[in-house]
PDB file of N, CA, C and O in Angstrom:
ATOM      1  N   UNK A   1     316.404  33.572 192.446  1.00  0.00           N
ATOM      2  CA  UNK A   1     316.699  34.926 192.891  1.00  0.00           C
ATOM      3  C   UNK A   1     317.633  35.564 191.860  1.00  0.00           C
ATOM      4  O   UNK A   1     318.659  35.003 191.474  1.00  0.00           O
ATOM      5  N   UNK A   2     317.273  36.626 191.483  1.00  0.00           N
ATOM      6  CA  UNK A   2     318.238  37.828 190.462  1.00  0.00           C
ATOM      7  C   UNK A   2     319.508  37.728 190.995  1.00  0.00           C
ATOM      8  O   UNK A   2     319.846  36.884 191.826  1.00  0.00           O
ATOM      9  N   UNK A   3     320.277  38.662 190.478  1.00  0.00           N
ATOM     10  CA  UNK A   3     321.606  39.050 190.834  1.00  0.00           C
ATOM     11  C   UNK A   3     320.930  40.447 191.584  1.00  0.00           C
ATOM     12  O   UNK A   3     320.734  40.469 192.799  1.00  0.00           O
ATOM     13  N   UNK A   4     320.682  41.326 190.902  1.00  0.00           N
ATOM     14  CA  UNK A   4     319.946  42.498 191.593  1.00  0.00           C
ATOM     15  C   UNK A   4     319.638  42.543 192.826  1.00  0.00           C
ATOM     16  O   UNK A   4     320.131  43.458 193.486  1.00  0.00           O
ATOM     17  N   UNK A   5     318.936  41.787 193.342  1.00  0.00           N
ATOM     18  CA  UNK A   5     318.058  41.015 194.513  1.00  0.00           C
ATOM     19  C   UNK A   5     318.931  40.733 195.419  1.00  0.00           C
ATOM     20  O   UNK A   5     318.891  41.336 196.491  1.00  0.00           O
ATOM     21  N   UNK A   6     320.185  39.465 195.095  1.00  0.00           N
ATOM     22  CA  UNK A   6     320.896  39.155 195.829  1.00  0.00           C
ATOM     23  C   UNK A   6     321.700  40.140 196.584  1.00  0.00           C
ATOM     24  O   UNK A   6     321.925  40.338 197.778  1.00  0.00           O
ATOM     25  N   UNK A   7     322.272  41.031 194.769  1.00  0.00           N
ATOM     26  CA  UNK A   7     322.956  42.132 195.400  1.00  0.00           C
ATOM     27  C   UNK A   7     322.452  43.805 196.342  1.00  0.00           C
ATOM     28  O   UNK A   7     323.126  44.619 196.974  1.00  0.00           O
ATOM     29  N   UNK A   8     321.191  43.730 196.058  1.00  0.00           N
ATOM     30  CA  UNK A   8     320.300  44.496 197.036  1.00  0.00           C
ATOM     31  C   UNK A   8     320.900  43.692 198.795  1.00  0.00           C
ATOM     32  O   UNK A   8     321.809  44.170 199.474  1.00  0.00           O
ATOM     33  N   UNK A   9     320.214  42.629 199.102  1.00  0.00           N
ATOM     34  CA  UNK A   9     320.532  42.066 199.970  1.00  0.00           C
ATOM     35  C   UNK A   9     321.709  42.073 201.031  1.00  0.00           C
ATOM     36  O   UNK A   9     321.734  42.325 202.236  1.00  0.00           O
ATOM     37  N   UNK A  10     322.912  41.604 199.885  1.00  0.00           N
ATOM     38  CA  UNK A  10     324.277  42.166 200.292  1.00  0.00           C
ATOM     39  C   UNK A  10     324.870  43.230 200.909  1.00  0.00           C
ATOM     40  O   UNK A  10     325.655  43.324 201.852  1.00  0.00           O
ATOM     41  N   UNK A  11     323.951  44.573 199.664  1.00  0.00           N
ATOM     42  CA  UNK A  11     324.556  45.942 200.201  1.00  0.00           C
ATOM     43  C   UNK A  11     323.749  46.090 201.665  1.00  0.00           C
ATOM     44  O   UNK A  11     324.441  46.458 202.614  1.00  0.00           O
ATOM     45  N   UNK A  12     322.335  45.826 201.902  1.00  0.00           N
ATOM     46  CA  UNK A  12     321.889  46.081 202.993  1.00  0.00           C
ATOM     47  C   UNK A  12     322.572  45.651 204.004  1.00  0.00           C
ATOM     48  O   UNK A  12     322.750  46.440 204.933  1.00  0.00           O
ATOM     49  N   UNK A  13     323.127  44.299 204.086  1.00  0.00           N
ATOM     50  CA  UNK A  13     323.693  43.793 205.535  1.00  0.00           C
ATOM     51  C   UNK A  13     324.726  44.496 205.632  1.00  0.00           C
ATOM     52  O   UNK A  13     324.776  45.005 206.751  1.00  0.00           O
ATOM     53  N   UNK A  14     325.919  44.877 204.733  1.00  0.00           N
ATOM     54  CA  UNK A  14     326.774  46.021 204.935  1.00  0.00           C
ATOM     55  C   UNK A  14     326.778  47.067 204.974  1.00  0.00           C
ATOM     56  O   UNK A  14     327.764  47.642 205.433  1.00  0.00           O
ATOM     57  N   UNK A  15     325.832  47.676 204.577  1.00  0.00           N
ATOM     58  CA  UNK A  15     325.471  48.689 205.069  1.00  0.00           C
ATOM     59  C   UNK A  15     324.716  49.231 206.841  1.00  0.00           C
ATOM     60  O   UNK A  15     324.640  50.275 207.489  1.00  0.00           O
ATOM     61  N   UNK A  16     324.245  47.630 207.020  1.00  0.00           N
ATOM     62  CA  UNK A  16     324.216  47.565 208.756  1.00  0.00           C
ATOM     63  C   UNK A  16     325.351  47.717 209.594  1.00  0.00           C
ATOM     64  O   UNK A  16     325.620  48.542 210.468  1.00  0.00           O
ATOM     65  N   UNK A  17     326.267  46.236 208.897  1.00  0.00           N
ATOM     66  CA  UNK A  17     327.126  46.778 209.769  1.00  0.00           C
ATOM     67  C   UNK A  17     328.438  47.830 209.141  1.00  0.00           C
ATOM     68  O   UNK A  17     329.566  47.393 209.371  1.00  0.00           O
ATOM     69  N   UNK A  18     328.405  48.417 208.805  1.00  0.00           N
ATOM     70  CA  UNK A  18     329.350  49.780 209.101  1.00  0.00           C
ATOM     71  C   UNK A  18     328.277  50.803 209.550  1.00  0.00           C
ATOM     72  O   UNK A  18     328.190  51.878 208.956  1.00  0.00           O
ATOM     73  N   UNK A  19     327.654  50.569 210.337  1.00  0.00           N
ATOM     74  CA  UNK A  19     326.992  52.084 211.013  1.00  0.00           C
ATOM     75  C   UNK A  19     327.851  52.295 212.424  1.00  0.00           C
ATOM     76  O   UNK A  19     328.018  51.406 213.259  1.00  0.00           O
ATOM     77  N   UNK A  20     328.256  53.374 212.499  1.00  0.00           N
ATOM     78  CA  UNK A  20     329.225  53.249 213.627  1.00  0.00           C
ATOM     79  C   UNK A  20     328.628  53.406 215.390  1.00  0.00           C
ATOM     80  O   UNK A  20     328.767  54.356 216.160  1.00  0.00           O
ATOM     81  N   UNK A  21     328.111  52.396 215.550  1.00  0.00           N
ATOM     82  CA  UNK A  21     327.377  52.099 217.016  1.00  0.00           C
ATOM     83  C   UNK A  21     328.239  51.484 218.044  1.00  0.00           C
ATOM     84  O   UNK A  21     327.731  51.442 219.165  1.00  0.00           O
ATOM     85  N   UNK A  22     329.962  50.780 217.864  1.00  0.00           N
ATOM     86  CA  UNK A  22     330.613  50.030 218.593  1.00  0.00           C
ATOM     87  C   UNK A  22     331.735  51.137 218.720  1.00  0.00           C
ATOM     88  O   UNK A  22     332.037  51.973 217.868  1.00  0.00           O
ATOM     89  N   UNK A  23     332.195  50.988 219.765  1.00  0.00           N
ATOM     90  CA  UNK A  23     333.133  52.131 220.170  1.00  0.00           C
ATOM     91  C   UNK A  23     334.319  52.580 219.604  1.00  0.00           C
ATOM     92  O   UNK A  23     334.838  53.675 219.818  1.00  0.00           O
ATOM     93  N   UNK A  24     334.879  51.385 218.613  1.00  0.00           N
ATOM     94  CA  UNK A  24     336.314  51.098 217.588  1.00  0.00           C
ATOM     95  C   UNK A  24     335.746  51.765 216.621  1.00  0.00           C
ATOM     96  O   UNK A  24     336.640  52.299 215.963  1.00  0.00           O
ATOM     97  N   UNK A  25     334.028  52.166 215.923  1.00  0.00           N
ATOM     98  CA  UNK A  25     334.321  52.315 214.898  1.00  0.00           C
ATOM     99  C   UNK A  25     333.835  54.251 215.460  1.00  0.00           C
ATOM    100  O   UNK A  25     333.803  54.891 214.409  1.00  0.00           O
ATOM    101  N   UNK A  26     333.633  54.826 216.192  1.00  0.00           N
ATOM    102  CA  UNK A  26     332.941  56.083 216.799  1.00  0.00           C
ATOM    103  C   UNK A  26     333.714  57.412 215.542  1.00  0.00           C
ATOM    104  O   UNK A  26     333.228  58.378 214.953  1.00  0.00           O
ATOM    105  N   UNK A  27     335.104  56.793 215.587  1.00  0.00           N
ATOM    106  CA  UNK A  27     336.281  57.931 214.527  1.00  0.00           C
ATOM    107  C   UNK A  27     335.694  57.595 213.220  1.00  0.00           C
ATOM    108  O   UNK A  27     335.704  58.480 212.363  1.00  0.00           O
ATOM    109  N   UNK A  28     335.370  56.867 213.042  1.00  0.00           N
ATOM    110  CA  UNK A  28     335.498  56.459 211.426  1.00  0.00           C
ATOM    111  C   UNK A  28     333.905  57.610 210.805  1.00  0.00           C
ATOM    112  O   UNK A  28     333.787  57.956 209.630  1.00  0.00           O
ATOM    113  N   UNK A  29     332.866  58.003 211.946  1.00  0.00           N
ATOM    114  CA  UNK A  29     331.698  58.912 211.214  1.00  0.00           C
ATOM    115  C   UNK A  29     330.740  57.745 210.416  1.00  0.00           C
ATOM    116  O   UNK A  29     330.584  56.526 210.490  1.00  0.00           O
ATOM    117  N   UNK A  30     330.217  58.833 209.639  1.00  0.00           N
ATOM    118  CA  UNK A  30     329.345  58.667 208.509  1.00  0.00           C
ATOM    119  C   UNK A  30     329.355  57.791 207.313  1.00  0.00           C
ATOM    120  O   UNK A  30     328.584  57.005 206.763  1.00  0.00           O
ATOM    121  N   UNK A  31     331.350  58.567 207.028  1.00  0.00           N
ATOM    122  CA  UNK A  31     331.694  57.879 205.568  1.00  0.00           C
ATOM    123  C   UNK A  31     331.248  56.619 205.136  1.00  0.00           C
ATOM    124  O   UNK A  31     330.573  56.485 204.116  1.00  0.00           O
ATOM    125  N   UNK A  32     331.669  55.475 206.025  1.00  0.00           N
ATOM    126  CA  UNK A  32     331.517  54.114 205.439  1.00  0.00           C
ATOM    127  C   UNK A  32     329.922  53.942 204.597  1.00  0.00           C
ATOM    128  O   UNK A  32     329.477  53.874 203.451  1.00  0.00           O
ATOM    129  N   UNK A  33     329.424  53.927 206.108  1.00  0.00           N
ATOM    130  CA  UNK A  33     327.452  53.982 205.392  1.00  0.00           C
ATOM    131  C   UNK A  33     327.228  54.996 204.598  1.00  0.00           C
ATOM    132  O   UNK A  33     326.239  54.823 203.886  1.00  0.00           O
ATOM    133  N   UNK A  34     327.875  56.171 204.423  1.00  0.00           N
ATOM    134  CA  UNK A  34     327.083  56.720 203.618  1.00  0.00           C
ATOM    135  C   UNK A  34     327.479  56.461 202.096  1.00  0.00           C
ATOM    136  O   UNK A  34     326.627  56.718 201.246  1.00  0.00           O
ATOM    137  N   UNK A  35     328.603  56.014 201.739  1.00  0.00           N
ATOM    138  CA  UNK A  35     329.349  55.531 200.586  1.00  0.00           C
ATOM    139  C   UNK A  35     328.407  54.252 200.346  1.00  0.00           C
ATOM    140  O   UNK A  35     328.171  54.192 199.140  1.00  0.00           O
ATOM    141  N   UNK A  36     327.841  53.306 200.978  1.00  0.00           N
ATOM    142  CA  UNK A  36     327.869  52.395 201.327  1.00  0.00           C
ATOM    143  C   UNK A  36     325.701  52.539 200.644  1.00  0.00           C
ATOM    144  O   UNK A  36     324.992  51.980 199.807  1.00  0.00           O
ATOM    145  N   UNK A  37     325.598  53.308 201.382  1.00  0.00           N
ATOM    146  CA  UNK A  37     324.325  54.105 200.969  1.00  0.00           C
ATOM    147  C   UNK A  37     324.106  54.362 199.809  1.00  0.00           C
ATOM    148  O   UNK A  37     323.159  53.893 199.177  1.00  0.00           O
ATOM    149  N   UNK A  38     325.100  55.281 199.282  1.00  0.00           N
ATOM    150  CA  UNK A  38     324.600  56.088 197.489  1.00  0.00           C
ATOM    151  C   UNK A  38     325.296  54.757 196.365  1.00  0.00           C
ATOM    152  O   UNK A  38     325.067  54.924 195.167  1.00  0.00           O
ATOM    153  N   UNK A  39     326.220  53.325 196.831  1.00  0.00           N
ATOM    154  CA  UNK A  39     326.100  52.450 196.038  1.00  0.00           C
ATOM    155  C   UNK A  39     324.595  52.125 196.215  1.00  0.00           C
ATOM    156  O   UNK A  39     323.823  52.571 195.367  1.00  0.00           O
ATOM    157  N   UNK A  40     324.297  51.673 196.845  1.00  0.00           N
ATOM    158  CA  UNK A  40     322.732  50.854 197.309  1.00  0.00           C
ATOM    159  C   UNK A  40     321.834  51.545 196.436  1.00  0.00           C
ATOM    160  O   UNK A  40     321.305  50.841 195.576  1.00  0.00           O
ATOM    161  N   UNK A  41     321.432  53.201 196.463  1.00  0.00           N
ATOM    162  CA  UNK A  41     320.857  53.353 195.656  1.00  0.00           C
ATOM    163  C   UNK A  41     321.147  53.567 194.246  1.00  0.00           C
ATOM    164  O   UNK A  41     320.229  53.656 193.431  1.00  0.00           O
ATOM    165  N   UNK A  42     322.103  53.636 193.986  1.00  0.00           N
ATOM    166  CA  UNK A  42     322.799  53.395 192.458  1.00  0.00           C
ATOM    167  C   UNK A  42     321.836  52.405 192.174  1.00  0.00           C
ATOM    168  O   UNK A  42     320.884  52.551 191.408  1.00  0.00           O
ATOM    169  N   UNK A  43     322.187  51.147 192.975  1.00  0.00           N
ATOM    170  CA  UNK A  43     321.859  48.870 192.327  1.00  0.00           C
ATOM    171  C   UNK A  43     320.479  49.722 192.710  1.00  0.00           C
ATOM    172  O   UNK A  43     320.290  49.800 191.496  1.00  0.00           O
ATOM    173  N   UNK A  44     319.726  50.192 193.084  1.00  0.00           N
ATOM    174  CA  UNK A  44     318.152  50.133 193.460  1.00  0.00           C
ATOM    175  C   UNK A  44     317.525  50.946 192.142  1.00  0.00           C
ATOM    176  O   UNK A  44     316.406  50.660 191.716  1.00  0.00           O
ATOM    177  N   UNK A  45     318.452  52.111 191.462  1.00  0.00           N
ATOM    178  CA  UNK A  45     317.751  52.410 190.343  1.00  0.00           C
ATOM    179  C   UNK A  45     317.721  51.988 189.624  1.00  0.00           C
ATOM    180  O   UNK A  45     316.748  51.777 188.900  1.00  0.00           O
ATOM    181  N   UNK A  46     319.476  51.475 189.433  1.00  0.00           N
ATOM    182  CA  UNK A  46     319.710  50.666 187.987  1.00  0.00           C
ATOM    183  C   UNK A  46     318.898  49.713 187.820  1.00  0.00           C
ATOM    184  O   UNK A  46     318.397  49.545 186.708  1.00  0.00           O
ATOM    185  N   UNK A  47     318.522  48.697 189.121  1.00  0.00           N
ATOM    186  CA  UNK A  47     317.260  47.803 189.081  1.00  0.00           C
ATOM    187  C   UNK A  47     316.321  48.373 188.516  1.00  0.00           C
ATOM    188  O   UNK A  47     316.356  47.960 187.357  1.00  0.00           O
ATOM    189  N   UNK A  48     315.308  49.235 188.650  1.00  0.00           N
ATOM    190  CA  UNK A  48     313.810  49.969 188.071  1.00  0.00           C
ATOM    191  C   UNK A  48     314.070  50.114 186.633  1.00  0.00           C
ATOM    192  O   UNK A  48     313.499  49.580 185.682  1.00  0.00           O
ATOM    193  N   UNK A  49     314.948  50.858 186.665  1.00  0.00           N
ATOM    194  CA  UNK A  49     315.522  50.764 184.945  1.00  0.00           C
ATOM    195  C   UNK A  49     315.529  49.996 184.266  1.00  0.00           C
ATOM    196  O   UNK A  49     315.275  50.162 183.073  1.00  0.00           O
ATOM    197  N   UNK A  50     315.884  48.664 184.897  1.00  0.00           N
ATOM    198  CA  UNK A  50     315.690  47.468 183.986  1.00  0.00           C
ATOM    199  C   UNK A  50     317.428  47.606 183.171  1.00  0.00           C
ATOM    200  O   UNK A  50     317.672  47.491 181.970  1.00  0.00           O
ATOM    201  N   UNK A  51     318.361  47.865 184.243  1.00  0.00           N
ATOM    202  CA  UNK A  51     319.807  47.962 183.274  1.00  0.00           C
ATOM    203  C   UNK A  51     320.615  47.242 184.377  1.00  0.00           C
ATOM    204  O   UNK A  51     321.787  47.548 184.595  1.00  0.00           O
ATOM    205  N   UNK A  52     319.828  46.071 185.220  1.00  0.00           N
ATOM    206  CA  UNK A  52     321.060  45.257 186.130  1.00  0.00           C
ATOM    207  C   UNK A  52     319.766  44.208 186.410  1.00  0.00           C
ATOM    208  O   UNK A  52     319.923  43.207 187.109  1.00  0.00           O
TER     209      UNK A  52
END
């Protein structure tokens, strides 16, 4: 397995969990996942590119 791959992998499960569905996280919004989001697709282009 790549690093790419792995790190695809990674961002996805964290990016599960910070979606704010549990009642502690209801204040916190969008931010986390969506930060959490535009890394992910950063590693997903830089992958196609062939530059990670």
């Amino acid at each position: 397995m790549s690093l790419g791959t792995l790190l695809i992998i990674i961002l996805v499960l964290l990016l599960l969990g910070v979606i704010p569905t549990w009642p502690h996280s209801h204040s916190w919004g969008y931010g986390p996942s969506g930060g959490l989001g535009l890394v992910l697709i950063i590693v997903i282009v830089l992958m196609l590119m062939g530059r990670l």
